[in-house]
C-alpha positions as CSV (number, residue, x, y, z in Angstrom):
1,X,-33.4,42.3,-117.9
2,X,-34.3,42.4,-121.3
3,X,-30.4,41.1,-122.4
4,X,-30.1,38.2,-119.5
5,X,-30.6,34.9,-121.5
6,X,-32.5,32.2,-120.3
7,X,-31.5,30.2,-117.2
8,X,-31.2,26.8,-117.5
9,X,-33.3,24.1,-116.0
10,X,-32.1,21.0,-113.7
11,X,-33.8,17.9,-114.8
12,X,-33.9,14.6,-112.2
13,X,-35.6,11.5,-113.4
14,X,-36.1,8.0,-112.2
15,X,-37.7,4.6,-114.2
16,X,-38.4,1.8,-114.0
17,X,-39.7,1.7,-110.4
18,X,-42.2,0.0,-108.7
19,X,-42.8,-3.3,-111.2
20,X,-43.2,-6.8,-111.4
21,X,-40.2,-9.1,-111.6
22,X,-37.0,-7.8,-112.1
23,X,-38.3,-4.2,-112.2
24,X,-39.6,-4.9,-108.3
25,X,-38.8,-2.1,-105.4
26,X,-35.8,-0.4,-107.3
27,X,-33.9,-3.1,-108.9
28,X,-34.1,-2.8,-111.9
29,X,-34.6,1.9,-111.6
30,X,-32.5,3.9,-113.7
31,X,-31.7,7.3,-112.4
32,X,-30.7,10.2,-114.8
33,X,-29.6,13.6,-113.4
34,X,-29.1,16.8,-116.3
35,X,-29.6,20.0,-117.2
36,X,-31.0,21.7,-120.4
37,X,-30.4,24.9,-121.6
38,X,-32.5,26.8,-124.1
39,X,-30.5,28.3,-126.8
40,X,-32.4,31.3,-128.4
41,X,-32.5,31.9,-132.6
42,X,-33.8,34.2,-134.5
43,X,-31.8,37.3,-132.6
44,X,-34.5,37.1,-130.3
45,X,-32.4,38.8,-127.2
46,X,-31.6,42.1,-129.7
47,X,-34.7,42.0,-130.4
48,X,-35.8,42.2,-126.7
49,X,-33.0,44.8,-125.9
50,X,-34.6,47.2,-128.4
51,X,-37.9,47.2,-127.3
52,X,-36.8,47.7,-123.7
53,X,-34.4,50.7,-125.1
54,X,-37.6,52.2,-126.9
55,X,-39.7,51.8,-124.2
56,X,-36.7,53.4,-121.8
57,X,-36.3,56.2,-124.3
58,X,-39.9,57.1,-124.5
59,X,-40.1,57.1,-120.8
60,X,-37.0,59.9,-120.6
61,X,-39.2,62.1,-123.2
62,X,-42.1,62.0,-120.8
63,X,-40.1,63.3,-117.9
64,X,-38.8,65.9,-120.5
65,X,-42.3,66.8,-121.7
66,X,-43.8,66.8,-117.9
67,X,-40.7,69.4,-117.4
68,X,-41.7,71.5,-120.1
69,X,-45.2,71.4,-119.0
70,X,-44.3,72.6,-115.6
71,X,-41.9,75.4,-117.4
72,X,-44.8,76.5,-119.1
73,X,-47.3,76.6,-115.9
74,X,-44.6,78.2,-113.8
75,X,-44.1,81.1,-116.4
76,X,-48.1,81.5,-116.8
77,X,-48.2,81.8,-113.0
78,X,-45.5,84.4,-113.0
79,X,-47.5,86.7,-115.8
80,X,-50.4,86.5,-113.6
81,X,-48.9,87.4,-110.4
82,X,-46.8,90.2,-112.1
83,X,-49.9,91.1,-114.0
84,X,-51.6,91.4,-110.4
85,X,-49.3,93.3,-109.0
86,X,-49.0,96.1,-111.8
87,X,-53.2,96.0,-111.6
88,X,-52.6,96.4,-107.7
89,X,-50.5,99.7,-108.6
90,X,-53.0,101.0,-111.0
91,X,-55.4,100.5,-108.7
92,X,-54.3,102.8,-106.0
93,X,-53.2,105.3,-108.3
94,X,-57.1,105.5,-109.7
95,X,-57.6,105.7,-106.2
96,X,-55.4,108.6,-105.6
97,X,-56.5,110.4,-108.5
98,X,-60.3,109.6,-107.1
99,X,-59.3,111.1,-103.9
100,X,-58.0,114.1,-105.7
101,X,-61.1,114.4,-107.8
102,X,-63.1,114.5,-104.7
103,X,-61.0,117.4,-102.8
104,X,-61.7,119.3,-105.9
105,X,-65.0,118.3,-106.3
106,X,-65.5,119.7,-102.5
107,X,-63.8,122.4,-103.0
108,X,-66.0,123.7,-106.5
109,X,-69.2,122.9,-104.6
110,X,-68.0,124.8,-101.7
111,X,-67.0,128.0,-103.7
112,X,-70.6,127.5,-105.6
113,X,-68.6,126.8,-108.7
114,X,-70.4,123.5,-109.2
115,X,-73.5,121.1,-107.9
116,X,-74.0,119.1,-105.2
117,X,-74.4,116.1,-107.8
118,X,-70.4,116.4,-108.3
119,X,-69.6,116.1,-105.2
120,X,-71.5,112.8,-104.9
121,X,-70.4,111.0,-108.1
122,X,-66.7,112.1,-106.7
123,X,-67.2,110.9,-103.5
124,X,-68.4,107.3,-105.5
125,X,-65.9,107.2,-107.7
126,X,-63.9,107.0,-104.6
127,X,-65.4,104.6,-102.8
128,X,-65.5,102.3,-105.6
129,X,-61.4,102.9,-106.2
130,X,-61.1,102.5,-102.8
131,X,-63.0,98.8,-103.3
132,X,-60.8,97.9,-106.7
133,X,-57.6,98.5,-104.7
134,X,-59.2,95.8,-101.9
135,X,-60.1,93.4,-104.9
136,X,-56.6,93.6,-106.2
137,X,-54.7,93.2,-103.2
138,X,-56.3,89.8,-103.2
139,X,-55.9,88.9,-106.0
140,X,-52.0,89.6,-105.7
141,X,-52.1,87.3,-102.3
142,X,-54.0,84.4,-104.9
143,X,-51.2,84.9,-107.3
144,X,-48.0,84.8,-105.0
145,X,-49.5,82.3,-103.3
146,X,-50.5,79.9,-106.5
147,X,-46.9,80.6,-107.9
148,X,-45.2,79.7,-104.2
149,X,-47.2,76.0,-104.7
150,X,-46.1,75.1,-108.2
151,X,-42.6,76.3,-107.2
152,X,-42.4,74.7,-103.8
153,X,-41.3,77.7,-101.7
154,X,-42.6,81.2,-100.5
155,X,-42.5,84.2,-103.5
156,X,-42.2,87.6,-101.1
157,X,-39.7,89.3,-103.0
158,X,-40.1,91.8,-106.1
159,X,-41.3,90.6,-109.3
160,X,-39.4,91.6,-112.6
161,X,-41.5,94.8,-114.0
162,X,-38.9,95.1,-116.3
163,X,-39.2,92.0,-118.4
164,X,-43.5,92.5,-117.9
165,X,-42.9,94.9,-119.7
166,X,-40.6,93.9,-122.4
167,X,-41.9,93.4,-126.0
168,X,-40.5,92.2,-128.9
169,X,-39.5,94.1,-131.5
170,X,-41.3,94.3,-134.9
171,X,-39.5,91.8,-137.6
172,X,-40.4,88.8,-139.7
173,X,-41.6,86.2,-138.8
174,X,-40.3,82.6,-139.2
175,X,-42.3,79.5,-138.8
176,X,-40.2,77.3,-137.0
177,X,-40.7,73.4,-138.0
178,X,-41.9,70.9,-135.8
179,X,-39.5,68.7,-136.7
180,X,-37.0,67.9,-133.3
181,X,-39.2,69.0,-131.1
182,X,-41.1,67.7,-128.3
183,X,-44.5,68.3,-130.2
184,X,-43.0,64.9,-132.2
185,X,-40.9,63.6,-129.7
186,X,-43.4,61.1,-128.4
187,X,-45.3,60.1,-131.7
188,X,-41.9,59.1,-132.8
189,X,-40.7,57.2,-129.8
190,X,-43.8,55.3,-130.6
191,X,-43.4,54.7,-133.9
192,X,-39.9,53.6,-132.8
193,X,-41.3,50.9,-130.1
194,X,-43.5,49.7,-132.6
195,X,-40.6,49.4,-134.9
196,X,-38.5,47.2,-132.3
197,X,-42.4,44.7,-131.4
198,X,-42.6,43.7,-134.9
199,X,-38.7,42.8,-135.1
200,X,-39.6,41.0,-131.8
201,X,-42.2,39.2,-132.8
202,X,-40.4,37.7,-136.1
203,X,-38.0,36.8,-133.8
204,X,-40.1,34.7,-131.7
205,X,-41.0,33.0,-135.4
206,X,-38.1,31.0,-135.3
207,X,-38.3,28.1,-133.2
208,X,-35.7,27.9,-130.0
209,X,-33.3,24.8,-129.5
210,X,-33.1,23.6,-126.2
211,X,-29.8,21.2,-125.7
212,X,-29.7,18.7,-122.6
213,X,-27.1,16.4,-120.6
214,X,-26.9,14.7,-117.9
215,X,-25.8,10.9,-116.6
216,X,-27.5,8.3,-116.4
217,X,-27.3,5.5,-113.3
218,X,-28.0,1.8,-114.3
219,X,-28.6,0.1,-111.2
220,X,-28.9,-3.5,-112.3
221,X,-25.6,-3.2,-113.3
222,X,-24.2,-0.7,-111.3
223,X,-22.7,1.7,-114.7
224,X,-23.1,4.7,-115.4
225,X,-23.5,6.7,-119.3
226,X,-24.4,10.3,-120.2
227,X,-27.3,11.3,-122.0
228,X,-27.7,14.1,-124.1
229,X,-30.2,15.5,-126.1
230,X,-32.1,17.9,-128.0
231,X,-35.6,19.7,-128.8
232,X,-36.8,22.0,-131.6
233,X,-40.2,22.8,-131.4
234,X,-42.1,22.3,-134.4
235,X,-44.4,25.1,-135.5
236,X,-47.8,23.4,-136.6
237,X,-50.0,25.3,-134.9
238,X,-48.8,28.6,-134.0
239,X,-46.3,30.0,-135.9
240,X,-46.1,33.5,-135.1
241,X,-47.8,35.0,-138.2
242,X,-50.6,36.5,-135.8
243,X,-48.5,38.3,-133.3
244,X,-46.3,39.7,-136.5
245,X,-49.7,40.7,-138.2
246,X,-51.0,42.6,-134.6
247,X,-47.7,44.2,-134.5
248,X,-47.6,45.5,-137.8
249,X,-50.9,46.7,-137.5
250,X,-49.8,48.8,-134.0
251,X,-46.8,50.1,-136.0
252,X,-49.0,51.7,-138.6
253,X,-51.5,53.0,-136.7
254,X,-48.6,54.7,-134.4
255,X,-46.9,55.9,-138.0
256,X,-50.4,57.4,-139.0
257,X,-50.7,59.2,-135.7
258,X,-47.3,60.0,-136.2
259,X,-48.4,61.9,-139.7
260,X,-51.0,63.6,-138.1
261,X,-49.1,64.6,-135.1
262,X,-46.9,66.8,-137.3
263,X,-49.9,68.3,-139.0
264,X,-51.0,69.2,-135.7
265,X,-48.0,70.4,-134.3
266,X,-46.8,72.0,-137.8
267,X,-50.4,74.2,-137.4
268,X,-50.0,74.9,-133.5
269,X,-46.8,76.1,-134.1
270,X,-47.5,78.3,-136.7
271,X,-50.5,79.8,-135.2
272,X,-48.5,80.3,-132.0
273,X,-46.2,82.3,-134.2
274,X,-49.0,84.5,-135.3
275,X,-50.4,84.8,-131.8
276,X,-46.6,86.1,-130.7
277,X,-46.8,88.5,-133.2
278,X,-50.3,89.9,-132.6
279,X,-50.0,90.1,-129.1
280,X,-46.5,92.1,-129.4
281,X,-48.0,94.4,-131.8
282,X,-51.2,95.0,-129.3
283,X,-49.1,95.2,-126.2
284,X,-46.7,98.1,-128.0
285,X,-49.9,100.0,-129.2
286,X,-51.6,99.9,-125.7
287,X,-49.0,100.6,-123.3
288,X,-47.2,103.0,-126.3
289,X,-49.4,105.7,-128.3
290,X,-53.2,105.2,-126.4
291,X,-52.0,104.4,-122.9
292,X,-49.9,108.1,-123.8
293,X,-52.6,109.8,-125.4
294,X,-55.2,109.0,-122.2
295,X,-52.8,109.9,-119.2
296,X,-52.4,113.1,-121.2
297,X,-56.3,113.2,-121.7
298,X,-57.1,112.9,-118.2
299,X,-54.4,115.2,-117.3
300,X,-56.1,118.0,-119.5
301,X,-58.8,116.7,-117.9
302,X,-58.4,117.4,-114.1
303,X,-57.0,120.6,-114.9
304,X,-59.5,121.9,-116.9
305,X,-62.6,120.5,-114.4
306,X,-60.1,122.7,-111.4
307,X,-59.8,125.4,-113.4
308,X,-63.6,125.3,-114.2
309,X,-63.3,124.8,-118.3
310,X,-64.6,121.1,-118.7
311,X,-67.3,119.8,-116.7
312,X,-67.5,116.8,-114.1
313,X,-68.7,114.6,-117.2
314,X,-66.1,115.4,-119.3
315,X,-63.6,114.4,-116.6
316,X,-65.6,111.1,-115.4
317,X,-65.2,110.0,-119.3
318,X,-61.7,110.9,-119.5
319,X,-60.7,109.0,-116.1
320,X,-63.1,105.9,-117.4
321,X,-61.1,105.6,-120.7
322,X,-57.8,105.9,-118.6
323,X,-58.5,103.5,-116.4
324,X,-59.9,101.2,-119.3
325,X,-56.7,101.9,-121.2
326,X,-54.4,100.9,-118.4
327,X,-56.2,97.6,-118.0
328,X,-56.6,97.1,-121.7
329,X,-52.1,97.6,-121.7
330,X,-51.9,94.9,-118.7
331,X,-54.2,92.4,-120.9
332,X,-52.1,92.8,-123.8
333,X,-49.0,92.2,-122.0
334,X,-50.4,89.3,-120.4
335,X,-51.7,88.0,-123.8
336,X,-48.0,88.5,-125.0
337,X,-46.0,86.7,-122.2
338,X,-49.3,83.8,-122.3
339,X,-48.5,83.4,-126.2
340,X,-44.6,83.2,-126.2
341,X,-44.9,80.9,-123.5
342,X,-46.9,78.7,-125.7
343,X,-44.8,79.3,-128.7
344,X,-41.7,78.1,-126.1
345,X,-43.4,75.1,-125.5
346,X,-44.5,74.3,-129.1
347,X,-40.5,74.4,-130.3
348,X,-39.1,73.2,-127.3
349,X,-36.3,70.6,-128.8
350,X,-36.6,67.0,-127.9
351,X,-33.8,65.0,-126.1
352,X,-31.0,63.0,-128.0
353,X,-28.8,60.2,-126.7
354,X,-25.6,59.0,-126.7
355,X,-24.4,55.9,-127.9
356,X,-25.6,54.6,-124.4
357,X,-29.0,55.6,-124.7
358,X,-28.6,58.2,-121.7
359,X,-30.3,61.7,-122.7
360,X,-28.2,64.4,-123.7
């Protein structure tokens, strides 16, 4: 709508009707039928079509940045309802290895190889496994079922272990630059709107000419004569200065936010990339070196506490750092998968157009 140009107007008009004398009932009437048509300066209709691009443009980066908001939430959803699941498998593998502890417990007591009181923090240490695997299984149904509503259909098949558990390798790391990306995408397109008002209103500066005809009916003498015309408007009062002063102001204030939207974006960014790297270097330490070093502790462990060499204590502290260990790894990858995610967002590129403004 912003390139149709103005529709002309029909114009009726009858005088000298209605008098004394000669201008009595309508002898004496003139009747003049014409049109005018306003004929716009000043490239006010380019003007108009930019605006309406901008504005167009900006709206196609807010669908694009809703997207990548969504891309983000869907792959946070994932992590935690992978994350579940592998806390889910943990889970009943403490509570296997409780259930194990308490056979043997039973069995030392039995033989007199051990107290009563080992028995009784085995047979705790079960039941309390026995409870985490209950909490985790719902918190698996929470996470499937918060993933299934952002995604719009049932998740009840496997979940990628593989990639949970794939980190990044160690390597330098580049600060990508905020320039391109969606981070920017919408300061810009605002900068750009503002851009196209101010042309707009300098536009509207310039006066309009509106040209008219028509014919013109004489009826005391029965002839008939065109009439044609033509109005400028004369800017005495309002000349447009205000509306170019209020749109320059917009444009600067969207050119300052514009400045301080790639500080901000040029920081998150970079911190993002610290945060990828941290996380990766956590995630290989825990679920490398210490998550190998306590399974191989706790497995000394058990053996030792069956074979009568360690105590129940020793054992309880060697299963407690385990299992703190394997929770500590799932964190880390969580943190890991959270952070590129972010980082993915951050430096996800910005749309271009065509030569016919459609996003490419």
């Amino acid at each position: 709508m912003a390139g149709l140009r103005p529709n002309p107007s029909v114009q009726g008009q009858l005088e000298n009707v209605g008098g004394t004398g000669a201008y009595r009932g309508f002898a004496g009437s003139e009747t003049t039928v014409g049109f005018s048509l306003p004929i716009e300066t000043g490239g006010k209709r380019s003007a108009r079509v930019a605006v309406a691009d901008a504005r167009i443009d900006r709206s196609r980066i807010v669908s694009v940045v809703a997207l990548a908001d969504l891309e983000q939430q869907v792959t946070e959803l994932y992590v935690e309802a992978v994350s579940a699941e592998r806390r889910l498998r943990v889970a009943r593998e403490q509570s296997d290895i409780a259930v194990e502890g308490l056979r043997v417990a039973r069995d030392r007591v039995m033989v007199g190889a051990a107290s009563p009181i080992d028995q009784q923090r085995a047979d705790v240490l079960a039941i309390n496994a026995r409870a985490a695997v209950e909490r985790a299984e719902r918190s698996v149904e929470v996470a499937r079922a918060n993933l299934s509503r952002v995604m719009g259909r049932p998740v009840t098949g496997p979940l990628d272990m593989v990639w949970f558990d794939g980190v990044s390798g160690p390597g330098p790391t580049l600060t990508p630059s905020a320039d391109g990306t969606l981070a920017l995408a919408l300061a810009r397109a605002d900068v750009t709107t503002a851009d196209a008002q101010v042309r707009l209103a300098r536009a509207n500066r310039i006066p309009d000419i509106t040209l008219s005809a028509g014919a013109r009916r004489l009826q005391a003498t029965r002839d008939t004569a065109a009439v044609v015309g033509i109005s400028i408007p004369l800017p005495l009062f309002n000349n447009g200065s205000a509306a170019i002063g209020q749109a320059k102001a917009e444009r600067d204030q969207f050119a300052a936010q514009l400045r301080l939207a790639r500080l901000d974006a040029d920081r998150a960014i970079a911190n993002a990339v610290a945060d990828v790297a941290n996380a990766a270097t956590s995630a290989r330490a825990a679920n490398g070196p210490a998550l190998a070093a306590a399974l191989e502790a706790a497995r000394i462990a058990r053996i030792g506490y069956g074979q009568g060499k360690f105590d129940q204590i020793e054992l309880l502290d060697a299963e407690r750092t385990l299992a703190e260990t394997r929770a500590a790894a799932i964190d880390s990858l969580v943190t890991y998968h959270n952070a590129v995610a972010r980082l993915r967002r951050l430096t996800s590129p910005a749309p271009t157009t065509n030569p016919t403004g459609d996003p490419r």
